[in-house]
N, C-alpha and C positions, 0 to 999 in steps of 0.2 A: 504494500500500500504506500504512496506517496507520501513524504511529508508534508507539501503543499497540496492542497485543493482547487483553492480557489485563487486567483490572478485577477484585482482588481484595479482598470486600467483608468488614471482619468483622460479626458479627451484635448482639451486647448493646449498646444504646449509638451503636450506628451506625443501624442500619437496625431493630431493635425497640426498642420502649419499654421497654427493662428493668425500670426503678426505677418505671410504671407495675404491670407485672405481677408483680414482688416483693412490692410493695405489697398485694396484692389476696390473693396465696398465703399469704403470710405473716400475715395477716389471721385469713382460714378458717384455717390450722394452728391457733393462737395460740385459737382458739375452739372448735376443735377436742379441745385438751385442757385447754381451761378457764384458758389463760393468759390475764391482762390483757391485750386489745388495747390497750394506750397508746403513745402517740407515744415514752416512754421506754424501751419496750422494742423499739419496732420499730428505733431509733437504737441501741442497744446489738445489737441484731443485727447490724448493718449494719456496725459497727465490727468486732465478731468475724470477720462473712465477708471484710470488706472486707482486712484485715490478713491475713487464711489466703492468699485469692486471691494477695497479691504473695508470701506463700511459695513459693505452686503455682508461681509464672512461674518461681521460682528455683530450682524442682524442689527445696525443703526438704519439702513434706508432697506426700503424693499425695490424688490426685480422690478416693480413696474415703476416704482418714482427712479428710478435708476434709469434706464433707458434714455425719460426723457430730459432730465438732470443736466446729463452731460453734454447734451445741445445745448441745452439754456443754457450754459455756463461758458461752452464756445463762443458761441452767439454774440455773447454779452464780450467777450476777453476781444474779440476782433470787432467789436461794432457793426453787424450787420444783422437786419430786421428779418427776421423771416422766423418762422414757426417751426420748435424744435421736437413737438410732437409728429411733424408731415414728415422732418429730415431724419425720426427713428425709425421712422414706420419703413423711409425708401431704404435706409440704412439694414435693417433687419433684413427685410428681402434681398438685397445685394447678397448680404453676409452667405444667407440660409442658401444661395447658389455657389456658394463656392467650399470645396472639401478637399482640397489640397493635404495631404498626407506626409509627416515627416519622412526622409530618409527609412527606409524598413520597416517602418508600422504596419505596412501590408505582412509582407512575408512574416513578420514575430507573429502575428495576430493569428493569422491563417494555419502554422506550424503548430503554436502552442493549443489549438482550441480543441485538437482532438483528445487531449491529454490533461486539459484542466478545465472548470469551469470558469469564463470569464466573464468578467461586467461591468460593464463601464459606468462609472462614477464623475458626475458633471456640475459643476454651479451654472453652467451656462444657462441660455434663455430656451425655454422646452420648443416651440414653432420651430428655432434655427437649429437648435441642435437636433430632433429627429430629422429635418432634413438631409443634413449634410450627414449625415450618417447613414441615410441612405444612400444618397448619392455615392458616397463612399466606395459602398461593395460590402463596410464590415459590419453591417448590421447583424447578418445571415451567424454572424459566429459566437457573439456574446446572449448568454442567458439571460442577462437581467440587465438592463437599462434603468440607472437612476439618476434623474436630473431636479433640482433642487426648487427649479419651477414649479415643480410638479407637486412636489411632497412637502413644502412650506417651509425648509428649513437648509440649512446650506454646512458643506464642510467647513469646517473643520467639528462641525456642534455633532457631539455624542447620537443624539438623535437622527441625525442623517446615517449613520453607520447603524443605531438601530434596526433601520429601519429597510438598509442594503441587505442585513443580515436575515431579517422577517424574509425578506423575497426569495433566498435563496435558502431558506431550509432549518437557519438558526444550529449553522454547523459550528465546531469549534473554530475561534476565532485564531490562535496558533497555526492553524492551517490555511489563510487565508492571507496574503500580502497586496499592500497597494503599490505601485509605482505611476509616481507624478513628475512633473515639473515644479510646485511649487511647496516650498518651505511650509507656511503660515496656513495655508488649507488640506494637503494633497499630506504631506509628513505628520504635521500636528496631529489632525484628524487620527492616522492611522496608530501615531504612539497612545491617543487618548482610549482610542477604539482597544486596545489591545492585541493587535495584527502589526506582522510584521510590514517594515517598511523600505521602500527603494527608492532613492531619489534620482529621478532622470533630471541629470545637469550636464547637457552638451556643452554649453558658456565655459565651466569651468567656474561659478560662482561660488563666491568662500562663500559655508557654513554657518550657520546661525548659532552663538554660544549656547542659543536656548533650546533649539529647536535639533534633535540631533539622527539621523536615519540611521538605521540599522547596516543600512549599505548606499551604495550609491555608483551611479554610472554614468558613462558619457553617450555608450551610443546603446543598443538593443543586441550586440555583440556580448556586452557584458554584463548581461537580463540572462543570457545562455548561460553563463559562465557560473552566475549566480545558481542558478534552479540546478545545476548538474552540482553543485558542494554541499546545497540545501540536502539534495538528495542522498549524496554520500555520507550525510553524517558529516 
């Protein structure tokens, strides 16, 4: 019998190219209503979203005053009138077409699924992320699908791991690992949860003195490398 069971995967960052297809959405909106495409405002976005997101982890604002937040807040930083509820709405739909895939997420995804149960674990917004997960191809392999839209509550809170765990059977939780991209949601989460944890850091980003993975890797070469020592004892 396996040590591990379950492999759960989150999605922005780990396994999509987020910050490719931001890029691209954000683009078309931004042209869409005759904003500047410039590099300054695509960095002033990124700051507004980026700073709401770690509210969202801390449950201060929710998914839906989120959205439209970070227009208003653009909007207002560059001076230009236009309606930042119209710019989430085109924004969202750009996003939810595009699923651009890190480096190997395909192939780990595809290899690992006959062999462990996987499932992806998301904060993202529910509409774009069942999309693009569709559009993917990798919907077809994971068992259970938990996105934070959905179930009211977001990683890194006890509760969201609850409640990942309800869906797939309320197995022991030592047999189950997550590998993320992110520190403060994706690692937290998993130490609090009591599963082990992986942290996908292709950056190379130092370490949180708080926040501390059990392991950690650069690419999905050394997720293999991982599960075959797991295995061996």
């Amino acid at each position: 019998m396996k040590i591990l069971r379950w492999l759960i995967f989150d999605a922005d960052g780990t396994l999509f190219n987020y910050e490719a297809a931001e890029e691209i959405a954000l683009g078309r909106t931004f042209r869409a209503f005759s904003i500047p495409d410039t590099l300054q405002n695509h960095e002033l976005y990124r700051k507004f979203n980026s700073a709401l997101w770690d509210r969202f982890e801390l449950g201060l604002v929710t998914s839906v005053k989120l959205r439209e937040l970070r227009f208003e807040r653009l909007l207002k930083a560059i001076g230009i009138d236009a309606d930042p509820q119209a710019l989430s709405t085109r924004y969202l739909q750009e996003l939810g077409n595009l699923a651009p895939l890190l480096p190997g997420a395909r192939e780990i995804v595809a290899e690992l699924a006959p062999d462990y149960g996987l499932v992806l674990a998301t904060n993202g917004i529910s509409d774009v992320q069942r999309r693009r997960l569709a559009l993917s191809g990798l919907e077809r392999f994971f068992e259970a699908v938990v996105i934070s839209d959905e179930i009211g509550v977001a990683k890194p809170h006890g509760a969201y791991f609850d409640e990942l765990f309800r869906r797939i059977g309320e197995p022991s939780r030592r047999r189950a690992m997550i590998i993320g991209d992110k520190l403060s949601s994706d690692i937290a989460g998993g130490v609090r949860a009591g599963i082990r944890t992986c942290w996908f850091n292709p950056s190379g980003e130092a370490c949180s003195d708080e926040i501390q993975p059990e392991f950690e890797i650069s690419d999905f070469r050394g997720l293999r490398a991982i599960l075959r020592r797991i295995e061996l004892g």
